[in-house]
N, C-alpha and C positions, 0 to 999 in steps of 0.2 A: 450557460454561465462560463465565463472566461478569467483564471485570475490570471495578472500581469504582477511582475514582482521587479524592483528597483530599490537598490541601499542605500541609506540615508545617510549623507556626511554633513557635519556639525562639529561643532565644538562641543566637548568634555561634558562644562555644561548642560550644555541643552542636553544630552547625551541623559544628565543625573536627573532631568525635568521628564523626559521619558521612563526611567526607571520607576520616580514616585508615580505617573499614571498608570504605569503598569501594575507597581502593587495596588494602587488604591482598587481598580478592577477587579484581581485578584483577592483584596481584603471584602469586595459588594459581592464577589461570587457567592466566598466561603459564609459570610453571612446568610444571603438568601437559604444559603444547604441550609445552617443551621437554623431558620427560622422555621423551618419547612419542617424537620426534626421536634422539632417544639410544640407546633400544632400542628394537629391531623385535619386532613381535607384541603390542603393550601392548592391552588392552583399558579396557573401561569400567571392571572391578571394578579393576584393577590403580590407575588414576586414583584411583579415590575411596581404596586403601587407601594411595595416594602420599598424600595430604591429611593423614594421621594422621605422616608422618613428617617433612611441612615443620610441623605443629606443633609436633613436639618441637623440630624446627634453628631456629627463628624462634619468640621471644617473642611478637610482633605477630600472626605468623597464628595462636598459641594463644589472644589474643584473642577472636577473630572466631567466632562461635558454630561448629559441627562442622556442621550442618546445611547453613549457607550456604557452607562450605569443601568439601562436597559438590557442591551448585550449582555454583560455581565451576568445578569438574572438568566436573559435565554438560556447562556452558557449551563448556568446549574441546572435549570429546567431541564435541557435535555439530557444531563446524568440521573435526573429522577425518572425522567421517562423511557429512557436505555433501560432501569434496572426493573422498573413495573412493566415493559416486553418481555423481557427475559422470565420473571417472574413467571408469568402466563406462556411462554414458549415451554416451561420448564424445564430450563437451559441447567447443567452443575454447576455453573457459575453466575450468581444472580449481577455479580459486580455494582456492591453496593456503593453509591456517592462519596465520596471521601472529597477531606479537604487539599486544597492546592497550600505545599508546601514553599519557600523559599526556594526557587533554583535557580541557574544560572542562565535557562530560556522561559520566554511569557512574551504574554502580550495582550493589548489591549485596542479593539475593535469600535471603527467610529462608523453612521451611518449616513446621512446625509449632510450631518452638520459638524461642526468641532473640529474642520482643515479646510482648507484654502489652497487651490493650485494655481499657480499663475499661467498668465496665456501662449506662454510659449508649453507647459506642461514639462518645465524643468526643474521647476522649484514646489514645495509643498508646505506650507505654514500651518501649526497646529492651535486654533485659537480659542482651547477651552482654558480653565483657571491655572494651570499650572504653566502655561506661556513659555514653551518651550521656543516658539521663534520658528524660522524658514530653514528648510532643510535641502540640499541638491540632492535628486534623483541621480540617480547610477547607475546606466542599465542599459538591456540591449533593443528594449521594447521603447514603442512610440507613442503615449496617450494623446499625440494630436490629431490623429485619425477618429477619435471617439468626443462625443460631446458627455457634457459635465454629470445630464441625466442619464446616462448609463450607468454611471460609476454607483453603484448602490450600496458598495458597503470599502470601508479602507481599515485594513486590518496593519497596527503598528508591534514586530513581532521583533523579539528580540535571540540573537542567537551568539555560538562564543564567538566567532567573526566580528561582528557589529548587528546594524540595526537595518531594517530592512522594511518596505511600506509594501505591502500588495492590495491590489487593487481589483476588486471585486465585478466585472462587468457583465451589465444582461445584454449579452451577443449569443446568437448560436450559432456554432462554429459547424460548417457543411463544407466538405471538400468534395470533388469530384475524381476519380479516376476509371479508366478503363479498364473490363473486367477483364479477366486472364482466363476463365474457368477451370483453372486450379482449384480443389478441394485438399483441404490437409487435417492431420490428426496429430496432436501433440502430446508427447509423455513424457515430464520433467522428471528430472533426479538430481542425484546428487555426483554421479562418475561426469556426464553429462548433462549439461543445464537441461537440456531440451532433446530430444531425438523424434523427428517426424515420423508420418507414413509413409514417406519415401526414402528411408534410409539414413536421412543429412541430421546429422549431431550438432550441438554446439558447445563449447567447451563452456565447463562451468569457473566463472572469473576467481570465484572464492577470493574475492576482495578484503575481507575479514579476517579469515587467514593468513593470508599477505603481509597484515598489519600489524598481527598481533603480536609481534618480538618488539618493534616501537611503544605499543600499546604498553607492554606488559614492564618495559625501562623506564616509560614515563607515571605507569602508577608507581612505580617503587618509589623513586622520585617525589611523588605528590603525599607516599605516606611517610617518609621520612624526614617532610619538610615541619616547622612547627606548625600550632594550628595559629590565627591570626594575626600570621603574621604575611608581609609583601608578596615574598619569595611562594609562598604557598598558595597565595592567589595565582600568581602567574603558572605555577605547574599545572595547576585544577586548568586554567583557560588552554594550553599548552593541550593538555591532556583534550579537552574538550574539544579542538579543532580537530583533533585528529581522528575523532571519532564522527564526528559533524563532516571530514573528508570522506569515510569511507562510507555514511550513507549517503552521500553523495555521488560516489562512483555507483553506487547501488542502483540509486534512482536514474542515473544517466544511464546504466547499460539495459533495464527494463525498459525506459521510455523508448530508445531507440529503435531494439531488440522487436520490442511491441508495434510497433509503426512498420519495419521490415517487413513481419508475417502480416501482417494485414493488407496491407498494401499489394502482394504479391499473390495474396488469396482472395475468392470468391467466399469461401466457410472457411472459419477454422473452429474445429472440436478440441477440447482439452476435458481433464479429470474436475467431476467438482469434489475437490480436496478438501478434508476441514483441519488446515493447517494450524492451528490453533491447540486442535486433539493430537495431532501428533506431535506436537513439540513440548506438551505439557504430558502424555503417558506414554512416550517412548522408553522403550527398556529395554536393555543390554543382555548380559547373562543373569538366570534365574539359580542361583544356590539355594539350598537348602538345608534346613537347621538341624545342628546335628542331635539336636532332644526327641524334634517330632517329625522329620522327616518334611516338611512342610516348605511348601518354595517361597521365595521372601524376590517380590520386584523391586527390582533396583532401575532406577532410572539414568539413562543413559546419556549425560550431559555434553559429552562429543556429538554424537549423532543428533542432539537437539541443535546444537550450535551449528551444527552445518545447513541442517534445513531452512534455520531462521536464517541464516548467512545469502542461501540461493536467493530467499525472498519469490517464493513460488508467488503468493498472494499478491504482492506488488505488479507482479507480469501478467498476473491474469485481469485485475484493476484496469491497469491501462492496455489491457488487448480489448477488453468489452467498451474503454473508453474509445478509441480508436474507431473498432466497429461499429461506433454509432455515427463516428463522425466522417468516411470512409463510406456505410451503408453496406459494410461487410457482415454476413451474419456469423455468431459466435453462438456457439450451445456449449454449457455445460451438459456431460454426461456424467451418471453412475460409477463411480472409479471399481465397482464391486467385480472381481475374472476380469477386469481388462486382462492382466497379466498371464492370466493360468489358463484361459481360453483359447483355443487353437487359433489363428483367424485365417486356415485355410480349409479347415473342414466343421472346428465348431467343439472339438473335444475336449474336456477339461481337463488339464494337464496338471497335476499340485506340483509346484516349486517351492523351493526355499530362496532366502534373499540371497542367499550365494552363488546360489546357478545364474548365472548370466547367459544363458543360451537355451532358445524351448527347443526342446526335440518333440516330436508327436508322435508317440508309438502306434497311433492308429492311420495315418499319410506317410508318416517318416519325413514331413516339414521341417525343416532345421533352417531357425533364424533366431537371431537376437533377439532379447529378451524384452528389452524396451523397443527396438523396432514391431515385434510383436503387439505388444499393448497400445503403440500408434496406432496401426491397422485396424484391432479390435476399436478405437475408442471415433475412429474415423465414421467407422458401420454405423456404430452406434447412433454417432452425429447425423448422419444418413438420412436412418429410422426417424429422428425425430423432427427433420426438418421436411424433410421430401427427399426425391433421389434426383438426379444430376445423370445426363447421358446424352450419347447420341444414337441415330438409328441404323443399325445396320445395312444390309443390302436385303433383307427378309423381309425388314419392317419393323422388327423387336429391338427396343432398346437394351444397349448394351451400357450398362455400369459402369462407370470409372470410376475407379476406387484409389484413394491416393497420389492419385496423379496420372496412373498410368493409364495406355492406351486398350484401348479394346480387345484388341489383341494380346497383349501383357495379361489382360483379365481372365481370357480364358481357358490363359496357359496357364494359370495358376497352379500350382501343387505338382507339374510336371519338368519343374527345373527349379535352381537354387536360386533366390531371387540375389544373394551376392554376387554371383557369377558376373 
């Protein structure tokens, strides 16, 4: 599946004829939660044939084409069935259904019916009860290479920018390239985005960072404005692009980022991280109380804010997405001693997060700390897939490990690999 995305210009209007279909969606979601709340044992089919009955109770949701009052139900659907996985995973956080609030992005999902493209594919007319009229697409993509049957789902999304259509296509996307037989290992942080098994760094953009002196003039801004009134609108939108800018630079430096190493690699191994765990119990310094002697975690909301800022999880998304579409293999490894494990002789080394350099008191290896955990998580990657090599002159294959040559391999542990 392929989405294509193009913004939608109009008049004001039709702009406001948009907003009502997007609440009325959002008022069929929050219903179906609550119907489902209400009585026990509701299923899917029961949801979608709830939808036929808030259209007769509700003018407005009779509106709203039947197909995306469908959607709508899916939408809740799969918050019930996220939170009954989890349940059964037994995950700490079951993340129970909640309602969709009033906010300043939404949107509302059409499937084969309730819009109209014209045949040049530059116009898109939306023709369910609220008659919002023809919209011009705006954009870099071309839906005239695709016919009408592909298009399976058209999602009308709204952000502080403007309005935006994406277009849902069943294409599967296969690219071709020639292999390099390159293998790599990667270990994200936070000094540097990334450091491979061969040495190469990438600097971490900390985009968010960046931003946050703008950020932090435009909230003073939006709280000192009145509530309901003009001016306060516009700060909140003000405010809103500029936060809508920098997950934007976010997602452009992963997507590319992620396409670079794929492309230039045969495997690529990385940590499987649970980014999630560490951004919710990271903790800073532990004091303790002066009654009972007792250490009291305190959570460390700088150091959250940096990892969620790298966006580890989004690079690793589109590096698996890439790998499929590339035919490059990607393994998640066990993030468990990458660090603290030698990876020229295998010893476990205990560090702190401050030491930035492993020494190995039993080779005397001395290299960087995340170049290190490259190496190890490379091996790893190895083990799990198969090994990669060529044959020497004996007839034994010889390993290449991170890039290097055969030679490099066997010199291992006999020179500084900085050098």
């Amino acid at each position: 599946m392929i989405v294509f995305e193009a913004k939608l210009k109009g008049s004001n209007e039709q702009y406001e004829k948009l907003d009502e279909a997007i609440r009325t969606a959002r008022f069929i979601r929050n219903s179906c939660l609550r119907y489902w709340m209400e009585n026990k044992g509701i299923g899917k089919y029961e949801l979608s044939a709830y939808c036929a009955v808030l259209a007769k109770q509700f003018f407005f949701a009779n509106n709203l084409n039947s197909m995306a009052r469908q959607a709508s139900a899916e939408r809740a659907w799969s918050a019930i069935t996220r939170f009954y996985d989890n349940c059964k995973k037994n995950v700490a956080k079951k993340g129970f259904p909640r309602f969709k609030k009033h906010q300043t992005h939404g949107s509302v999902e059409y499937k084969t019916t309730g819009y109209k493209l014209s045949e040049d594919r530059r116009t898109i007319a939306f023709t369910d009860g609220f008659k919002a009229g023809n919209f011009s697409l705006w954009g870099t993509r071309d839906l005239h290479f695709y016919q009408l049957n592909q298009i399976k789902r058209v999602r009308v999304v709204r952000r502080a920018d403007g309005y935006y259509a994406q277009f849902c296509l069943d294409i599967e996307r296969i690219e071709k390239r020639e292999p390099t037989g390159k293998t790599i290992g990667l270990d994200v942080g936070l000094t540097h985005f990334y450091t491979d098994s061969d040495g190469q760094t990438v600097e971490n953009p900390r985009h968010l960072r960046k931003s946050e002196k703008s950020l932090k003039r435009l909230g003073r801004k939006l709280v000192h404005s009145k509530k309901g009134s003009k001016n306060r609108v516009k700060r909140r939108n003000r405010l809103s692009r500029k936060h809508l800018k920098v997950s934007r630079q976010r997602k452009d430096f992963a997507v590319k980022l992620a396409r670079c190493v794929i492309q230039s690699s045969d495997l690529v191994a990385y940590e499987d991280l649970m980014v999630r765990n560490m951004v919710s119990q990271r903790v800073g310094r532990v004091p303790r109380l002066e009654a009972t002697g007792e250490p009291v975690r305190v959570k460390n909301k700088k150091l959250s804010k940096s990892i969620s800022d790298a966006a580890w999880s989004a690079f690793r998304d589109w590096l698996e997405y890439f790998g499929k579409v590339f035919g490059v293999a990607t393994v998640a490894v066990p993030p468990h001693y990458t660090s603290a494990n030698c990876s020229n002789c295998g010893e476990v080394v205990k560090k702190s997060l401050s030491t930035r350099t492993h020494k190995c008191p039993e080779c005397g290896f001395v290299l960087d700390r995340d170049w290190n955990a490259a190496r190890n998580i490379l091996e790893i990657g190895l083990r799990t897939v198969g090994h990669t090599g060529t044959l020497n002159a004996s007839g034994d294959i010889d390993l290449c490990i991170g890039g290097e040559t055969p030679q490099c391999k066997s010199s291992r542990g006999k020179r500084n690999p900085k050098e």
